[in-house]
N, C-alpha and C positions, 0 to 999 in steps of 0.2 A: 318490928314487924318484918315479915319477910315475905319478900313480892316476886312472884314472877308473871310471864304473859299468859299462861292454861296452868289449872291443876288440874289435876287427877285424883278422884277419891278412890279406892279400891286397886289394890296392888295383884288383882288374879291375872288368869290367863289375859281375855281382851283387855284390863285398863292396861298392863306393863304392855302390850302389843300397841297400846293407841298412842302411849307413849313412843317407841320407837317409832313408827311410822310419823308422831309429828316432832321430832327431834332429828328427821331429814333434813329439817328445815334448820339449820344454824343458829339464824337468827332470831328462834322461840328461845325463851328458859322454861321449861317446865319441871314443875313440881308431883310428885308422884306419892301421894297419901295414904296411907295404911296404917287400919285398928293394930294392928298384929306387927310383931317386930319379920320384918321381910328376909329370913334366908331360909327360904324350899331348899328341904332337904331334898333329895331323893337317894334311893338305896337301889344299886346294880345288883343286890343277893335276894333280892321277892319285889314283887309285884306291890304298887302300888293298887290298892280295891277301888279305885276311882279313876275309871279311864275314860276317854272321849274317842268320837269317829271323827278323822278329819278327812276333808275332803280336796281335793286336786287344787280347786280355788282358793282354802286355808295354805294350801302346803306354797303354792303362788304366796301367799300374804308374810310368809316365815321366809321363804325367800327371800323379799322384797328387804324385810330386816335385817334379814343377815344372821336368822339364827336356824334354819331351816338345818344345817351341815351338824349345829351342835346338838339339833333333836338326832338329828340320822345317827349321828355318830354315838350316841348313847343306848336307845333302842328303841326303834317303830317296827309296828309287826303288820305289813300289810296284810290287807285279803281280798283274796284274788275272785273268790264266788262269795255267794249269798242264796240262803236256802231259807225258805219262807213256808210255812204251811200250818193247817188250823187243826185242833182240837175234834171239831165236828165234824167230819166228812172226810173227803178225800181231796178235797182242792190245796193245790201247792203252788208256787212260784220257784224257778231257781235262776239268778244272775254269773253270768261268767265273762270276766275281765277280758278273754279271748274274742268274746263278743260285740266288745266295741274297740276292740285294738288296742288297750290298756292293758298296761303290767301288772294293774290289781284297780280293784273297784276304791282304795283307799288306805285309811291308815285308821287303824287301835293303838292313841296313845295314850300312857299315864299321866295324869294331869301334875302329879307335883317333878317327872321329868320335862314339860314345858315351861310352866315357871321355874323350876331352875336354870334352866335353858337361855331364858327370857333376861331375868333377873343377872348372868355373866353378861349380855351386851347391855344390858342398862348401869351395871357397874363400870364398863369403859364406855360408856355416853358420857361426853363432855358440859351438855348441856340437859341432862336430868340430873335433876336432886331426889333420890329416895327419904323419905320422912317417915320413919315409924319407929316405935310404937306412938302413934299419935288417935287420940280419944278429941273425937270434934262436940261443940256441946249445942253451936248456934253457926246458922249461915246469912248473912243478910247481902243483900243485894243493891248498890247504890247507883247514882247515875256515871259510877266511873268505873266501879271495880265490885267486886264480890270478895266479901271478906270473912273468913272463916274462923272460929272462934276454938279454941280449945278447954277442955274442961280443968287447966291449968291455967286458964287465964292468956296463954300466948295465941297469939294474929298471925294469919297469913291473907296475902291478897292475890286476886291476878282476875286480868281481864277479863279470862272465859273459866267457868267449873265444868270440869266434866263430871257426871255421875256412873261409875263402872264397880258398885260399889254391893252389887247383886240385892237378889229378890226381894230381902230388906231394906231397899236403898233409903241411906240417910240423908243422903241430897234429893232424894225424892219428895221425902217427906217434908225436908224443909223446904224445900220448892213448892207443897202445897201443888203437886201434879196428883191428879186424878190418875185412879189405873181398876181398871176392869179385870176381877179376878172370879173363876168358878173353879170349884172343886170337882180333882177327875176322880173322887172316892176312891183312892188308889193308893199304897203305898209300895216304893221302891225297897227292893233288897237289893243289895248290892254286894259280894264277895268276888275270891278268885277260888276256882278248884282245877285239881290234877283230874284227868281222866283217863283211862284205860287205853281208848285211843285216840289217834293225831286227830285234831280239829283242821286238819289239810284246810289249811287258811282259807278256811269258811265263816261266815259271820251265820250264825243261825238262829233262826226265831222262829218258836212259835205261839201262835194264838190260842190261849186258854181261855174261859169262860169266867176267869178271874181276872184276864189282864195278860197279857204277852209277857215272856216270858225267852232272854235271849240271852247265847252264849258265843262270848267276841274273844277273836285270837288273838294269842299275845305269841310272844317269841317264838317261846319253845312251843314246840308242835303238840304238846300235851297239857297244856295252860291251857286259860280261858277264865274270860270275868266275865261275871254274871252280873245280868241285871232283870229280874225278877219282879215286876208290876206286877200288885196283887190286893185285892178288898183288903178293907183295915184288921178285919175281926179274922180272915184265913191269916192275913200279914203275922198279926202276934203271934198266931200259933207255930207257925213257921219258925219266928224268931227263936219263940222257947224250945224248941226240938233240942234236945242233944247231939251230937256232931254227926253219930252214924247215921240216926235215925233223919238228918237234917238231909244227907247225903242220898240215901235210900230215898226219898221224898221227891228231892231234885230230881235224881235220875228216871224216877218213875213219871214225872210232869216234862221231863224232856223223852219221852219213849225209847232211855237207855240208846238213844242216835251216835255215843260216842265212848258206848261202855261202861262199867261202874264209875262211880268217881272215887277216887284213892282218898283225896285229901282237901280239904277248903278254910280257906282263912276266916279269921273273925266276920260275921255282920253284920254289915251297917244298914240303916235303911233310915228313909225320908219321905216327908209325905210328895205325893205329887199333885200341882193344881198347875192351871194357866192364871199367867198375870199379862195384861198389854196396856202401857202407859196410854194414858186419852191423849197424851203431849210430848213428843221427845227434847221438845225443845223451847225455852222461853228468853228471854232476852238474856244474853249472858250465862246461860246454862243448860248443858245437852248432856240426855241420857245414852249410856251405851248397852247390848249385851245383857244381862239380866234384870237389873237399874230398869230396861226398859222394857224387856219381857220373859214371860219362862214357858215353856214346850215341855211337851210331854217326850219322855226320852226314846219313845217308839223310834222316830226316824232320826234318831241320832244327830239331829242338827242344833242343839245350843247351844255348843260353841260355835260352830262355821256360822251362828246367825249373830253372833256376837262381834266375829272378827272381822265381817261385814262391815256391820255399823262400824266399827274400827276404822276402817281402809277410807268408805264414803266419807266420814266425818274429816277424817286428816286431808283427803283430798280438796274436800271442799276448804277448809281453813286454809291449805297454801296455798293454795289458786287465789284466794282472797288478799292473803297478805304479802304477796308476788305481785297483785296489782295493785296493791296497796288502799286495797278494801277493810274496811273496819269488820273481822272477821267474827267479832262479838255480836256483831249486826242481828234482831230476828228473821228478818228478810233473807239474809244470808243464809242461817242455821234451818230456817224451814226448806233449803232445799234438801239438804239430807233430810230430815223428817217426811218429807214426802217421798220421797225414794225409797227411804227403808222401813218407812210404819206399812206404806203398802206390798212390799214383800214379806214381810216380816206377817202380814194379817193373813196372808196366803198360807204360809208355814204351819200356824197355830191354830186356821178353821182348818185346814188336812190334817192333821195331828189332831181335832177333836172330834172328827167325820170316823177317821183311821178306828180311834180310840173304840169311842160308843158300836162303832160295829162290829169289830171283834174281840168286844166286851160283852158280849149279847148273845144270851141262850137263849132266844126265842126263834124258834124255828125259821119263819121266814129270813130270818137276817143273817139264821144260820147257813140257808140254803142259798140265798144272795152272793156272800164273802167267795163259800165255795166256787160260785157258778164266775164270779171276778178272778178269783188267781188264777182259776183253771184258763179263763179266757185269754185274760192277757201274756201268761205263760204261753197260749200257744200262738202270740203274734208277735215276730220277733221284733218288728217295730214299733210297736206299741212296748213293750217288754224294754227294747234299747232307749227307748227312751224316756224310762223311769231312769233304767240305770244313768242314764249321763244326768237326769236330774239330779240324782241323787250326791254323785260326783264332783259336782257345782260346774259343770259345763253349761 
């Protein structure tokens, strides 16, 4: 059997993060779990098609690690505005980093360049063990430890499980936690395309009557990944297009804002819904990051709500085990559950407010969206501070 004091199911962005932030602490062993044999690739010659926005308070949590320097140093493509505007009418929003004294409103990074990022300081952590390819079959829970079963028959134990094991979570399920899920009848596209011209590190979206529809900067000033919310029955049609005609499409639902588009990778796409654990936490075992909920990719925050719970959970366990607190404790773990199911609940009804309204060709709502971006676009304090929310200030 092999014991340590926390594992870790799920090797993505937030579990390898929740790892490093609680292997500050020396005197943890943690074990760091994964279906999939663990080395993220990433490739400096194309774009990975799945990137994330992070935010000021992420880029603080990468710091803290110590691996902030090995993203920089690879590639983050900030951006410095954000332009917003609907399908219906003439109402628009635009944000500029000049505006609140920032060098840019954030970061578009590619997600298999942070796990590999992640996954170099976890290979020189003294006191995480990576485990995979590991197939779990059974979790049970006793009065001393939690012990984890593999579908080869081998045991692992450790005081506390963490769940970071995403929207399928398998520690979820064995945990027998409830989770509240509805369908945003939406499915995501996701590509990268070249366009004619620079995307002057702007983050741009707009609201269609099918779903928002946004184009995020990446390095080169003529990049840009797409993420494309769209009804199921438009989505497929989408999907089957042929490349030029896939392109012609895009550019036409983006009002040609950046030119024709040259060129666009393979894509992928995934349905999207909301999920929110009824529990993040039960005696000896806490969920993180998608494990405990999933967002609608409008506002760009599942990761920075993942890496969150991250940061809370790890602070809460040293504090515990610096006072030499039973950090397994439910008492203990409900304080993070209280702190981040109710920020976390704030994130996901704004994200479903967001959603349904500028998903909605019914006039009045049309006329509503408009009459809101036009508003708050021209208050610039109201305006600022969206943007620092959205920032993580």
């Amino acid at each position: 059997m092999h014991s340590f004091d926390i594992i870790i199911v799920g090797g993505g962005i937030v579990g390898s993060a929740a790892a490093l932030l609680l292997a500050q602490n020396e005197d943890l062993s943690i074990g760091l779990i994964d279906s999939v044999a663990t080395h993220p690739t990433w490739d400096p010659h194309q774009y990975d098609s799945r990137v994330s926005a992070i935010s000021f308070a992420s880029q603080n949590i990468f710091e803290k690690i110590s691996v902030w320097e090995s993203i920089n140093n690879k590639r983050v493509s900030p951006y410095k505005k954000m332009f917003v505007w609907d399908e219906k009418g003439s109402g628009k929003i635009h944000f500029d980093c000049r505006d609140v004294q920032k060098s840019s409103l954030g970061f578009i990074i590619e997600d298999s360049l942070m796990k590999n990022s992640l996954l170099e300081i976890i290979n020189a952590s003294l006191n995480i063990s990576v485990l995979s390819p590991i197939h779990l079959q059974s979790i049970n829970v006793t009065n001393d430890k939690v012990l984890l079963t593999t579908n080869n028959n081998e045991t692992f134990s450790a005081d506390l499980l963490i769940g970071a094991d995403g929207a399928n979570s398998f520690v979820r399920e064995q945990a027998g936690i409830e989770i509240k899920t509805w369908e945003y009848h939406q499915t995501a596209i996701v590509t990268t395309v070249e366009t004619e011209k620079s995307h002057e590190s702007t983050a741009w979206q707009r609201f269609l009557k099918t779903g928002p529809l946004a184009f995020l900067p990446l390095e080169d000033p003529n990049f840009s990944s797409i993420v494309w919310s769209c009804e199921p029955t438009f989505a497929k049609k989408i999907l089957e297009l042929h490349d030029n005609d896939f392109k012609i499409q895009l550019c036409d639902a983006f009002e040609n804002m950046l030119g024709p588009i040259l060129s666009a990778t393979k894509r992928l796409h995934f349905p999207l819904r909301m999920r929110h654990a009824k529990n993040y936490v039960l005696p000896k075992i806490a969920l993180v990051g998608d494990a405990a909920h999933t967002i609608h990719p409008l506002l760009g925050q599942g990761v920075n709500m993942g890496l969150a719970d991250a940061l809370c959970l790890s602070n809460i366990i040293n504090s515990a085990f610096k006072s030499k607190r039973d950090f397994t404790n439910i008492h203990t773990l409900r304080k993070y559950e209280r702190e981040r199911r109710t920020n976390n609940f704030n994130l996901l009804a704004s994200a479903d407010i967001i959603t349904n309204l500028f998903s909605n060709d019914v006039p009045v709502a049309s006329g509503f969206r408009n009459f809101a971006l036009d508003f708050c676009n021209g208050i610039p304090i109201l305006k600022n501070a969206f943007a620092q929310y959205a920032m993580g200030n």
